[in-house]
C-alpha positions in Angstrom: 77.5 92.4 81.3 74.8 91.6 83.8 74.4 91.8 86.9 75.7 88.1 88.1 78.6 88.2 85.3 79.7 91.6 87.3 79.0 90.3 90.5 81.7 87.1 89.6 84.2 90.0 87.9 84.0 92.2 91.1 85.1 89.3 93.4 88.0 88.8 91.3 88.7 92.7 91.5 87.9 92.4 95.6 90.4 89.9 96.2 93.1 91.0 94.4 92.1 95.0 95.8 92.0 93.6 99.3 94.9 91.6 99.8 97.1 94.5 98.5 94.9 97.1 101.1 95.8 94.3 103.8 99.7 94.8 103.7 99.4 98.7 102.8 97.2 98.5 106.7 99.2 95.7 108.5 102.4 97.9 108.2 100.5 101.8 108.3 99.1 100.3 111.6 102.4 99.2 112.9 104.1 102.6 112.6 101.2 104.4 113.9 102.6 102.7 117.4 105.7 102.6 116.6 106.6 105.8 118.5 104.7 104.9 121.6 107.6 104.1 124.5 106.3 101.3 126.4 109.1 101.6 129.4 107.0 105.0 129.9 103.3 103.5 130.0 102.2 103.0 133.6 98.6 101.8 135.3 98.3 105.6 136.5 99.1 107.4 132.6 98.0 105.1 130.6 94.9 106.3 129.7 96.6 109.5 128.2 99.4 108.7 127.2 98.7 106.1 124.5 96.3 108.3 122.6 98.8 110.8 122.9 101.1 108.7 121.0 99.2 106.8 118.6 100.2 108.3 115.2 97.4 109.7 112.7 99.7 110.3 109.7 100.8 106.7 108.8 96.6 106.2 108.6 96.0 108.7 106.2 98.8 107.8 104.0 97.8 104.3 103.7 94.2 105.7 102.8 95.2 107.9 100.3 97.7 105.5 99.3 94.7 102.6 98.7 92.4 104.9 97.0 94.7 106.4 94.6 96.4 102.4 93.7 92.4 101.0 93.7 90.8 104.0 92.4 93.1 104.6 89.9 93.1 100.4 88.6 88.9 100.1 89.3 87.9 103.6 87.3 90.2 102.3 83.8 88.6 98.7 84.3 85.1 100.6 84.4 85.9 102.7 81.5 86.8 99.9 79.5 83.3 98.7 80.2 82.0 102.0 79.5 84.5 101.8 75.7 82.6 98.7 74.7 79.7 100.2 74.6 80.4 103.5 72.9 84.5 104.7 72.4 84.0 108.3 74.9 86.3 107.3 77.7 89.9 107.9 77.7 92.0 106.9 80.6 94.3 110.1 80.2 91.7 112.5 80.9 90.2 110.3 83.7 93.6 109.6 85.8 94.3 113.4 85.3 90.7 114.2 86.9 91.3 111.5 89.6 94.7 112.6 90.7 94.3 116.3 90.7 91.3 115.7 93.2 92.2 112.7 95.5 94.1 114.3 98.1 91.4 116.8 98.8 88.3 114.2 98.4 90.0 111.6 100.7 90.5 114.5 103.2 87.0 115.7 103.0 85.3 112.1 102.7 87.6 110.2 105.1 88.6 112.1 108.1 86.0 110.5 110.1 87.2 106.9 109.1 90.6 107.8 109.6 90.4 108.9 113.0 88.2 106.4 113.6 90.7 103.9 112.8 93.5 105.5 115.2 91.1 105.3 118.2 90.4 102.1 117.4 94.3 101.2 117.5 94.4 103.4 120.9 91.6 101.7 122.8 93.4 98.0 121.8 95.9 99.3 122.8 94.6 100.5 126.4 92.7 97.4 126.7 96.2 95.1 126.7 97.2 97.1 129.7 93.5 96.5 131.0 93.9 93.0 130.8 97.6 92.8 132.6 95.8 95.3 135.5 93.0 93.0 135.8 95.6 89.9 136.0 97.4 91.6 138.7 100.4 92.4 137.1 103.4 94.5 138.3 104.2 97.7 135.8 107.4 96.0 134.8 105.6 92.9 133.9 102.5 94.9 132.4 104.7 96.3 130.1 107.0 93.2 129.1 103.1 92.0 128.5 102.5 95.2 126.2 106.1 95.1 124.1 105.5 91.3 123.1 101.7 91.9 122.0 102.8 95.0 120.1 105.7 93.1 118.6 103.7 90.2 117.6 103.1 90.3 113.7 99.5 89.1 114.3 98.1 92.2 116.6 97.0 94.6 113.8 96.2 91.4 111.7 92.5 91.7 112.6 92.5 95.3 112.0 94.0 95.4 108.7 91.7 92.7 107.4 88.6 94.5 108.1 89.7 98.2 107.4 91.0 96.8 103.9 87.7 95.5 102.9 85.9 99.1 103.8 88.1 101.0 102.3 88.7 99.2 99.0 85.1 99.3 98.5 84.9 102.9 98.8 88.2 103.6 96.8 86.9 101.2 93.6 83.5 102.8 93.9 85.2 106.4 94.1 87.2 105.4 91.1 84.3 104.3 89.0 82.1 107.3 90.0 85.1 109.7 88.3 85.6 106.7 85.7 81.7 107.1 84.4 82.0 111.0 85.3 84.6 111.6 82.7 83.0 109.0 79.9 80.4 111.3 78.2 77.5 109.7 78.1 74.8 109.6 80.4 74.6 106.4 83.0 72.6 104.6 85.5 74.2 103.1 88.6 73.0 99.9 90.0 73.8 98.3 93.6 75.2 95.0 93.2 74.8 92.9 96.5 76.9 89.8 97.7 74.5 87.0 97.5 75.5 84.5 100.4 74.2 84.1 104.6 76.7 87.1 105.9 74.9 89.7 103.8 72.9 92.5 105.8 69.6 92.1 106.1 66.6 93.4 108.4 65.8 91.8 111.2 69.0 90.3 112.1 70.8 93.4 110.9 70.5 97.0 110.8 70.7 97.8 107.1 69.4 95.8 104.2 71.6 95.2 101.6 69.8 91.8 100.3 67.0 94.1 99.0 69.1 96.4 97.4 70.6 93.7 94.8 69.8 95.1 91.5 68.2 98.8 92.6 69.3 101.1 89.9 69.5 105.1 90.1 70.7 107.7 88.4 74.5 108.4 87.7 74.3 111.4 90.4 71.2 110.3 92.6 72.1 108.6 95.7 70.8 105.0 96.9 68.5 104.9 99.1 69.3 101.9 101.8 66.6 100.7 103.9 67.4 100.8 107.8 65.1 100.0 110.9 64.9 103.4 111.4 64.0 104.5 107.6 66.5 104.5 105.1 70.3 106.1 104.6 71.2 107.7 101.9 74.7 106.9 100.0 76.2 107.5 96.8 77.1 103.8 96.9 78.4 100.6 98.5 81.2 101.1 101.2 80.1 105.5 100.3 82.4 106.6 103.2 80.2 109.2 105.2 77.6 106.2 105.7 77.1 104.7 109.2 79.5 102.1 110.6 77.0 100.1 110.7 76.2 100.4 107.1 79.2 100.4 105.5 82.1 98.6 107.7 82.6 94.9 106.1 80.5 95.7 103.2 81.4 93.6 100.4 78.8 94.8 97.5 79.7 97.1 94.5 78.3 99.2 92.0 78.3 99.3 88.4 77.5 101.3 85.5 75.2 101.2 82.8 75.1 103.0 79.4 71.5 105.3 79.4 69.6 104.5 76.1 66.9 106.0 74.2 64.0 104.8 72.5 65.7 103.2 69.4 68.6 101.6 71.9 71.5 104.0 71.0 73.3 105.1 74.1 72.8 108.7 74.6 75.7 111.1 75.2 76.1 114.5 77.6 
């Protein structure tokens, strides 16, 4: 497959990836509120008390819920790549691998994200009863205000739609990564970019993902992308510890390629 044919294949994958992430986040996002008591939420406590009661736990569930769904579906779909090339990957060994491990990688590779994301809800949050303080509104109307915004279906729409897109990236590039781990034979990886006006770039951006389209490494080296400030390292598109900047919205992928030697058979660990 090269690299446009798996470009097309991945945005089939993204969408359908994506718009199951969105509803997994719409509804995590939701409960993470759900135990914040409005009638309790004044001009003078606010500041405190909505952090206070902004849940973590429904976050991390919906992450680990994503990866393992994503990871899972994305790592088979690489290995059948990987099986028409050479017969070494078996989707047993792999989901066994994957499972065993996902808890304690999304843990270890996520936590930032995830508490990212329940500041992000907090500070929305906070900035609703911003806007009714700044509008002069009495603390019984401020939080009539509040209640309908956090009842509306369309508050963590927003939200949802971007973390989904982050976070499938990483989980199918996770998934591939233990997909090409478990296949036996020795790989490159290769950065595959989205080709369209909305795609980083330097100088309107601060990474460069347009001149990363088609950069292969090694299976276990780390891409190099370039930055106004140098270059970040990342095991690949959407690699959770990356900057915000460099990984938030991403919509590129990676894929694998079978190592050959000198008389083109593909050569095995």
């Amino acid at each position: 497959m090269t690299n446009n044919e798996y470009r097309s294949q991945w945005l089939k994958w993204q969408g359908s990836y994506e718009r199951y992430a969105y509803r997994v986040f719409k509804r995590s996002l939701s409960q993470s509120y759900a135990g914040l008591n409005v009638d309790n939420i004044t001009y003078d406590n606010f500041r405190i008390q909505i952090p206070l009661n902004i849940q973590q736990k429904p976050i991390y569930e919906a992450y680990l819920l994503i990866y393992k769904r994503v990871g899972l579906t994305h790592g088979r779909r690489v290995g059948n790549g990987i099986n028409r090339e050479i017969k070494r990957f078996s989707y047993d060994l792999f989901s066994t691998k994957f499972l065993e491990n996902i808890i304690e990688w999304v843990r270890d590779n996520c936590a930032v994200q995830i508490v990212s994301t329940t500041q992000t809800m907090a500070k929305r949050i906070q900035r609703l009863v911003e806007v009714a303080l700044d509008e002069g509104l009495s603390v019984q109307k401020m939080q009539a205000y509040l209640r309908k915004k956090l009842d509306d279906p369309n508050f963590t729409k927003y939200q949802a739609t971007r973390i989904a897109r982050t976070v499938v990236g990483g989980a199918a590039n996770h998934g591939a990564a233990v997909s090409a781990d478990e296949s036996g034979i020795m790989l490159d990886k290769v950065w595959i970019s989205r080709k369209d006006n909305r795609t980083r770039r330097i100088p309107e951006d601060q990474f460069d993902h347009v001149q990363m389209d088609g950069v292969s490494v090694g299976q276990y080296e780390k891409f190099e992308v370039p930055s106004k400030l140098g270059i970040e390292l990342l095991d690949n598109p959407c690699d959770p510890k990356g900057s915000a900047g460099d990984v938030i919205n991403c919509r590129c992928a990676v894929a694998y390629r079978p190592r050959r030697d000198e008389n083109g058979f593909v050569i095995t660990r």
